[in-house]
C-alpha positions as CSV (number, residue, x, y, z in Angstrom):
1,X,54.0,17.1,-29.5
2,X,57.5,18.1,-28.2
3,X,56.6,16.7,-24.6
4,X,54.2,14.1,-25.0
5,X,55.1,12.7,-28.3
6,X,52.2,10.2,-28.4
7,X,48.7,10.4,-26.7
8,X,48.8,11.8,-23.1
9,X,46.7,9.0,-22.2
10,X,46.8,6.2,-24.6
11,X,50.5,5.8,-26.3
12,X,48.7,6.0,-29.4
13,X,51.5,7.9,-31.7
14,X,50.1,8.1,-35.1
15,X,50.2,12.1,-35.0
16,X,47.9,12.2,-37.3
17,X,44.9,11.0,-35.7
18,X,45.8,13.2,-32.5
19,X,44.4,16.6,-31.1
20,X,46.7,18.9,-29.4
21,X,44.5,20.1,-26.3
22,X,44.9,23.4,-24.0
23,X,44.2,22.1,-20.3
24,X,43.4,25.4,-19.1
25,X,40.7,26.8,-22.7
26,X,42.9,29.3,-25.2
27,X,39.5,31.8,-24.6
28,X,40.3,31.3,-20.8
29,X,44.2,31.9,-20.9
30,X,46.7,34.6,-20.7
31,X,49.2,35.1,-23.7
32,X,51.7,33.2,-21.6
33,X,49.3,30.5,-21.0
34,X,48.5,29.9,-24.3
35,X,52.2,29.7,-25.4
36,X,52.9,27.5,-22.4
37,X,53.8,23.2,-23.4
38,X,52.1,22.7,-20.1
39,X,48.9,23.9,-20.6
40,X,48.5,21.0,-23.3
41,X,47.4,17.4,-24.0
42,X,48.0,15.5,-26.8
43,X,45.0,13.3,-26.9
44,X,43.0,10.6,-29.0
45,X,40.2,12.2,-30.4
46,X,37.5,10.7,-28.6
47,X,39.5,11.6,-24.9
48,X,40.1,15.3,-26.8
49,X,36.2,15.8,-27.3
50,X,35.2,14.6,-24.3
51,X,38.2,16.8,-22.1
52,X,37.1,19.9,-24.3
53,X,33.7,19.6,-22.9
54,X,34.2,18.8,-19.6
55,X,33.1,15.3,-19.3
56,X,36.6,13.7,-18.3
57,X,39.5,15.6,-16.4
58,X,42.3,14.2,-14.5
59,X,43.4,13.9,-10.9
60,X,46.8,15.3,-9.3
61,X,47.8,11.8,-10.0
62,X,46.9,12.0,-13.5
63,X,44.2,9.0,-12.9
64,X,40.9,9.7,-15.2
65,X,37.7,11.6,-13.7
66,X,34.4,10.9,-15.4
67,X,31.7,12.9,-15.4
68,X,28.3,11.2,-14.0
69,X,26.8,12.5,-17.7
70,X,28.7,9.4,-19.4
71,X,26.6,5.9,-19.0
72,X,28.9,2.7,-19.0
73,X,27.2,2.5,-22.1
74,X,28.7,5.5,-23.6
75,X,31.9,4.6,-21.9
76,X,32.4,1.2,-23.2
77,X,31.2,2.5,-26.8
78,X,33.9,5.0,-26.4
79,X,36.7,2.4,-25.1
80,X,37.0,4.7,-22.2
81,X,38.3,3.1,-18.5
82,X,38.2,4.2,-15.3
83,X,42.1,2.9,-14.9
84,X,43.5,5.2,-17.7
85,X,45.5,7.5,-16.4
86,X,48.1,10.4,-18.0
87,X,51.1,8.6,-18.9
88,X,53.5,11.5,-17.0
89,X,52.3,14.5,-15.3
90,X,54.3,17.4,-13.9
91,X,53.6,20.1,-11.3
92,X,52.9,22.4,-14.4
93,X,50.3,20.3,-16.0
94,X,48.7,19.8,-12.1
95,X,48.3,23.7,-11.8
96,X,46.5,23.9,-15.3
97,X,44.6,20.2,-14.3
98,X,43.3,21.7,-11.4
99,X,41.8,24.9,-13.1
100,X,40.1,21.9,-15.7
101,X,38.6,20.3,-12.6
102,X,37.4,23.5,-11.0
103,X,36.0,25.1,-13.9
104,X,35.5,23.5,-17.5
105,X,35.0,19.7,-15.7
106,X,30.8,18.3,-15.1
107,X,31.0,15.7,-13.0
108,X,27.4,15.6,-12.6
């Protein structure tokens, strides 16, 4: 909440309708990972459920990957765009984004 302040993605900043999100999965991380503001989104909860299970992730630029499983159906239901893209992004959230991307993201 402390870095991103509103959603990572969306601005939205209602805290309470937003899901603070480990990048790199609590099972998956260290202590220090756990503990660490970088390993964490702050996300709608529609982007938080789909990030959880792998079917969206984020490039080094912070641009939005979708995962072949979604239909443009799903997507539009879901007000998800391929233009959405992290609203910052810093070389710590990279590192954790590119474990997401290698490991917990479906793209097909």
């Amino acid at each position: 909440i402390r870095i991103w302040g509103a959603c990572s993605v969306t601005g939205l900043s209602n805290l309470s309708l937003l899901k603070a999100s480990h990048i790199k999965p609590w099972r998956n991380s260290s202590n220090q990972e756990r503990l660490d503001p970088e390993n964490g989104l702050l996300l709608h909860p529609a982007l938080d459920h789909l990030f959880d299970s792998g079917l969206i992730t984020f490039d080094d630029a912070g641009k939005i990957l979708i995962s072949e499983k979604l239909s443009e159906l799903d997507l539009k239901t879901l007000n998800i765009r391929h233009d959405m893209v992290l609203r910052k992004i810093s070389d710590g959230v990279k590192k954790y984004l590119k474990y997401h991307r290698e490991n917990v993201y479906k793209k097909v």
